[in-house]
N, C-alpha and C positions, 0 to 999 in steps of 0.2 A: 260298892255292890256291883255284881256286874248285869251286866244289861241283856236281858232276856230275849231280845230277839237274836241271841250268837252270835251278833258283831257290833263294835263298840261303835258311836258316834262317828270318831274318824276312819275306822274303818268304814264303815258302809259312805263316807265320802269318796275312799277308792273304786269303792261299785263302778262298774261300767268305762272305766278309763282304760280297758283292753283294744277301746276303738278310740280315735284321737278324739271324734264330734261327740263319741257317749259317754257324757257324764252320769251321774246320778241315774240309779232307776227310780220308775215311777209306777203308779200304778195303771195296769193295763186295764183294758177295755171290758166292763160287764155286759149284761145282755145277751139276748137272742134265746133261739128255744132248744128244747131238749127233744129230739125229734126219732127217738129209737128206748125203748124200756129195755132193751137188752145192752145192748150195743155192739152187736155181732154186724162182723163184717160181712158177711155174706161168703159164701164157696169163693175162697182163693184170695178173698181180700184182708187185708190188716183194718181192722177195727180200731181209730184214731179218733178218744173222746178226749173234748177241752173247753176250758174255761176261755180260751183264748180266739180272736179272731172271730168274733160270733155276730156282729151285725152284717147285714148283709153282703155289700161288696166288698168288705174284708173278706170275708168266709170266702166268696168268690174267686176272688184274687191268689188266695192261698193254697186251694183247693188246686188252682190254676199248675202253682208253684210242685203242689205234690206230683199233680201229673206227668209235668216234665222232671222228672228224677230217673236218672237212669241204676240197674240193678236191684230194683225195691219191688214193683209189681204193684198194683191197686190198693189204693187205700182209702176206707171211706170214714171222711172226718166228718164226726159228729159234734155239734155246741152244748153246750150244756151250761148250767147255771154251777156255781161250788158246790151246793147242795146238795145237787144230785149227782155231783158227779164220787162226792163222797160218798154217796149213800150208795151210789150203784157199783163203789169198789168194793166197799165194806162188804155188801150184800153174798155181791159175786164170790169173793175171795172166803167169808163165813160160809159161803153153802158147798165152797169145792169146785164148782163150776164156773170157771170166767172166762167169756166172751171176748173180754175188752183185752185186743192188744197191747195200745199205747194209751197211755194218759198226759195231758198237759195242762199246767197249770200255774199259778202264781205259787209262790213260797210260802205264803200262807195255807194254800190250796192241797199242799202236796206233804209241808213238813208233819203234821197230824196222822201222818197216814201210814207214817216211818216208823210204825209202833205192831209190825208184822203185817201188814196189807200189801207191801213194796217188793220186788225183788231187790236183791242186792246188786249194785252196779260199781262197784269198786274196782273190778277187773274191767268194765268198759272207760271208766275216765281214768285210770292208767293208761289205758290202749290209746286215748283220745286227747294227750298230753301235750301232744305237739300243737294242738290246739292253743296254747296257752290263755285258758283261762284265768283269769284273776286268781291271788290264793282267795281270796276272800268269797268270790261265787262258790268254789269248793266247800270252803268250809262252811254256808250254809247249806250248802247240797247233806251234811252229812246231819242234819238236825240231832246239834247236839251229840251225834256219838262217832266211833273212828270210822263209819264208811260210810260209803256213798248213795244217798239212796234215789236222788235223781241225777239227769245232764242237764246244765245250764244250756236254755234255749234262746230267749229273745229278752230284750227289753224296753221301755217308754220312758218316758216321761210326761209331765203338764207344761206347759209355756203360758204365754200370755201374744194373743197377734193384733197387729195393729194393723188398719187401714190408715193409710201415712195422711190422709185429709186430718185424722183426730188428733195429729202433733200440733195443730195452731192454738189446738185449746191446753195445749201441757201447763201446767203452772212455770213460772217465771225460776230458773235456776233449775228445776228437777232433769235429773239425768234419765234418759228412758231407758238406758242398761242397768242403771241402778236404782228404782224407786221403791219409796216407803210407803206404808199405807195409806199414810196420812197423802201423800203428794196423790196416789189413786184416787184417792179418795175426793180432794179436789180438783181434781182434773175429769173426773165421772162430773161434779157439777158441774165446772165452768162448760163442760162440753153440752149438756142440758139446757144450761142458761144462754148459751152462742144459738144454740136449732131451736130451742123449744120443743125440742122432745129429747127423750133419752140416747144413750148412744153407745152404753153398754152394757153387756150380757153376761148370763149366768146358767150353765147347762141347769136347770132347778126343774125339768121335764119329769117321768115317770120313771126313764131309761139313765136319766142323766147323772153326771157324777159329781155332783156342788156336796155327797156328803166327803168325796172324797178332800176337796177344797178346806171343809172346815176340820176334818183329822185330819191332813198332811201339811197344810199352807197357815190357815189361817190360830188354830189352836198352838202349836210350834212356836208360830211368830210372835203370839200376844202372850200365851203361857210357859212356852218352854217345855211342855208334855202334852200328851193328848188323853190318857187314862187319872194319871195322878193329879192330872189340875182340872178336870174334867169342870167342877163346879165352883173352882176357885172366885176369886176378887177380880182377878187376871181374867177370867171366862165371861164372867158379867160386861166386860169395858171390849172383848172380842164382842160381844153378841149386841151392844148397843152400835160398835162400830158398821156389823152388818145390816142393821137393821136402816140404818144411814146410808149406807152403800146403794142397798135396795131400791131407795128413794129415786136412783138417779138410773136402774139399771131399768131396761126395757122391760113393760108387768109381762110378757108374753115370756119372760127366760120361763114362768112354771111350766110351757110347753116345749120347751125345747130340750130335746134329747141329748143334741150336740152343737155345738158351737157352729160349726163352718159351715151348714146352711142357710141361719140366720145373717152372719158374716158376708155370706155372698152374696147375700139378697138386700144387704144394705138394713137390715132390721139390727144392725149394731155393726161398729166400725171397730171397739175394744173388745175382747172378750178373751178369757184363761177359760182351758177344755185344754183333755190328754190329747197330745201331738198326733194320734192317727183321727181324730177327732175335730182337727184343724187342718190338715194338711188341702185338702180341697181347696177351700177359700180363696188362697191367693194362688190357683192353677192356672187359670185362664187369664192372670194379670200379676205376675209374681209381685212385679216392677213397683206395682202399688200397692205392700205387702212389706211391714217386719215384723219380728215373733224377738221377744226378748227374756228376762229372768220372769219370776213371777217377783213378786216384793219382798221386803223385809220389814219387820217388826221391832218391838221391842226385846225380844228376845232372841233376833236374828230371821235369817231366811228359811222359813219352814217348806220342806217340800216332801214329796212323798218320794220313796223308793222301794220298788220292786223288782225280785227275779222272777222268770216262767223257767218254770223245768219241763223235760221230759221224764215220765217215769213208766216203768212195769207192772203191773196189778202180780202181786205171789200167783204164781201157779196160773199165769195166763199161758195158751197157745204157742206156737210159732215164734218162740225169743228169737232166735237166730235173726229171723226175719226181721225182726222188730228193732234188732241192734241196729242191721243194713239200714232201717229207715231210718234211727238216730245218729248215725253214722252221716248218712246223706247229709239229713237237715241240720249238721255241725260243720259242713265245708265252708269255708268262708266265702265264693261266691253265691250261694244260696243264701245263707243269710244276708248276704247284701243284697239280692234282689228281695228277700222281704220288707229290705230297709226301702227299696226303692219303690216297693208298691203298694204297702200298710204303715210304713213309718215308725217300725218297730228296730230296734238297733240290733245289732249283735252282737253277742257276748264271746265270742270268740276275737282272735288276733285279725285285723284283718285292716288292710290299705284302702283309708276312705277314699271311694273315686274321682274321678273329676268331673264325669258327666250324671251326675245325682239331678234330679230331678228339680227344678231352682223352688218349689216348694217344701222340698226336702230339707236341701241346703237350708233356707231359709231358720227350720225347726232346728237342724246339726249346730248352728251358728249357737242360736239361744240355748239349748242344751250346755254348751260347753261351757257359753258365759253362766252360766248358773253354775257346774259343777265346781267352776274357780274360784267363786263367792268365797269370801275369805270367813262370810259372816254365814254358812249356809248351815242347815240345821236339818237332819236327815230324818223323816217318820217313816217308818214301816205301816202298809196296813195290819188289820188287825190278823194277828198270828195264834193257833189254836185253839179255835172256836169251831172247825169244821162245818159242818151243815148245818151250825147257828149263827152264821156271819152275817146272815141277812136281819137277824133278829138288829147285832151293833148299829150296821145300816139305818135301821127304823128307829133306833135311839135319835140318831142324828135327825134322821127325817122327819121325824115326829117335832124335837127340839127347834128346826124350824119354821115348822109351819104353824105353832103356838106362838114361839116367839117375833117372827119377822110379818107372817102373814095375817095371824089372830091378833098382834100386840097384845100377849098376854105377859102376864109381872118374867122376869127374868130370873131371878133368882128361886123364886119360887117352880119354874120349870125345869129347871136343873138340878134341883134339891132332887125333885120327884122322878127325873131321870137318872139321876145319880142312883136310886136306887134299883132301880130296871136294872142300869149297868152291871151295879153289882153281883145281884141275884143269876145274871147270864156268865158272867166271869166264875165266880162262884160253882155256880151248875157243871161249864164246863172244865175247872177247875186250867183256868189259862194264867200262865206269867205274861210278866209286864213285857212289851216288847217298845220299839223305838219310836219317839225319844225318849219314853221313860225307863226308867231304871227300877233294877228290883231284883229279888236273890231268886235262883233257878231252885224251883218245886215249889213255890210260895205264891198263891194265888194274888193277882194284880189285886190293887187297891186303891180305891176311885176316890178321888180327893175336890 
């Protein structure tokens, strides 16, 4: 059958090797707010809405980055949630009138949208060849059909960082480049059992992204899918394992947005959060700081992978202009100073530096040893749901705050989830995307 996210397994493990340190994508950064209902730039400016870059000193940092561009002119980047940035393409481009310059997003964010909302960009990533992107970013640039309908922009990944004090409590034999869940798992004790308090963390806050943990990392590694094993035998023995985990993880993770404040503050020494989400932590003291793969399971190393594109709303304003910007934010020193101030990689060809920031490096190192996992196991987030992504979101989030925080029965939450899922899959009539498998026009089916 082939595999509905457009690229097979091993292809989406070439993802991101256009740069020697980026392996694997991952998934980027949610949050922040939507702060314009039009999204007009103002007199003379490019209107730049995204899903990307949206808590705050990111935003900042980037915004930084647009300023300094030379031959572009002002552009005023707006955040937005998927949702709305769907809705307010959709909107725009159904009523004739669009505001919105540029759009940026996740591949899930963007490929949906490829259904006459987009302009066609075929002639600019010919033009932008030399770039040598991946084939494979191309070919989901083109969702599913022969062109192109966004520019590969940036990419992530999750790691796992370590404050080097929590190696005394490692289990006896476990390798910290290569561990299994089970080794995490007691090594979360033993390190409990040495302080008498917890010692690791879990973003599980309001903002935080633990559902990404349990669709890319944790589902992957115990089932081998994330839709079609959703309520399996295999789901039940994931959800008692985190339930276990939990035991030993700091109770304050349900406030935590991101890892690398708590990290720094000494309110956990272990924790996994996406790489611009960590990158902080070990600033001030790299030296006592490593960041490794995240684990493996029984059914291998689950992790998530994600593109961010640039794209066009049909019938927006000033393209010309709007190429110039995509054109800029495709040079290969621009994106590496994104790499060096958000912790987002690049998808273009480009010679990792030597003076990368040593918390950078730090996440470059761990990136690469996960992309070379021999046992790695690639999840897309979820693909073609549009401005019901948040609904999948609260499947998960819901599923753990019954099952991990309530102790409510297991299987019986997952039954009754399992059907939620459906009915949302169904609704938006989405195929199966990675790592499950499933035939193209055939709505996924929740197992």
């Amino acid at each position: 059958m082939a595999n509905l996210s457009g690229i097979s397994r091993r292809q989406a493990l070439r993802l991101g090797l256009a740069l020697g340190v980026a392996g694997p994508l991952a998934s980027a950064c949610g949050g922040g707010g939507f702060s314009t209902s039009g999204g007009g730039g103002g007199e003379g400016q490019l209107s730049f809405l995204s899903t990307q870059f949206t808590p705050v000193e990111e935003k900042e940092r980037f915004i930084k980055i647009l300023g300094g561009l030379s031959n572009v002119g002002p552009v005023n980047f707006v955040s937005a949630e998927p949702g709305q940035l769907t809705t307010q393409v959709r909107s725009q481009v159904g009523a004739g009138k669009v505001e919105i310059n540029l759009i940026g997003g996740l591949h899930g964010d963007l490929a949906p949208l490829a259904d006459g909302q987009l302009e066609d960009l075929t002639d600019l990533a010919n033009e932008l060849k030399d770039k040598a992107y991946p084939e494979d970013f191309l070919e989901l640039s083109k969702a599913g059909t022969d062109r192109n309908w966004y520019i590969p922009w940036a990419q992530a990944t999750y790691v796992v960082a370590i404050n080097k004090k929590a190696q005394e409590w490692l289990p006896s034999g476990a390798d910290i480049q290569d561990l299994t869940y089970d080794q995490y798992l007691a090594w979360a004790k033993a390190a409990k059992e040495a302080t008498g308090t917890p010692q690791f963390g879990l973003p599980g806050g309001p903002k935080g992204l633990l559902h990404r943990f349990l669709q890319g990392y944790l589902y992957p590694s115990f089932t081998g899918g994330q839709v079609t094993t959703f309520a399996s035998d295999e789901a039940v023995t994931l959800w008692e394992y985190l339930k276990e985990l939990w035991t030993y993880c700091n109770p304050a993770s349900t406030n935590f947005d991101n890892m690398q404040e708590p990290l720094a503050a000494g309110q956990a020494t272990v924790a996994w959060d996406h790489v611009a989400r960590l990158v902080d932590a070990p600033k001030d003291k790299p030296e006592d700081w490593i960041m490794v793969p995240a684990p493996k399971g029984p059914e291998g190393r689950g992790f998530m992978a994600v593109l961010t594109g640039m794209a066009i709303p049909k019938g927006a304003p000033d393209q010309d202009k709007t190429k110039s910007l995509i054109k800029a934010l495709s040079e290969a020193n621009v994106q590496l100073d994104v790499l060096r101030q958000n912790a987002f990689f690049p998808t273009v060809k480009a010679e990792v530096p030597s003076d990368l920031p040593p918390a950078v490096q730090l996440e470059a190192d761990a990136v690469r040893a996960q992309a070379d996992s021999p046992d790695a196991l690639v999840a897309l987030p979820p693909v073609g749901l549009g401005q019901r992504d948040g609904e999948m979101t609260k499947i998960y989030k819901d599923c753990f705050t019954a099952i991990v925080l309530q102790n409510s029965d297991i299987r019986a939450t997952l039954e009754a989830q399992a059907k939620n899922m459906q009915a949302l899959l169904d609704d938006a009539k989405a195929s199966c995307w990675a790592p499950d498998d499933g035939t193209k026009g055939e709505t996924c089916k929740v197992g």
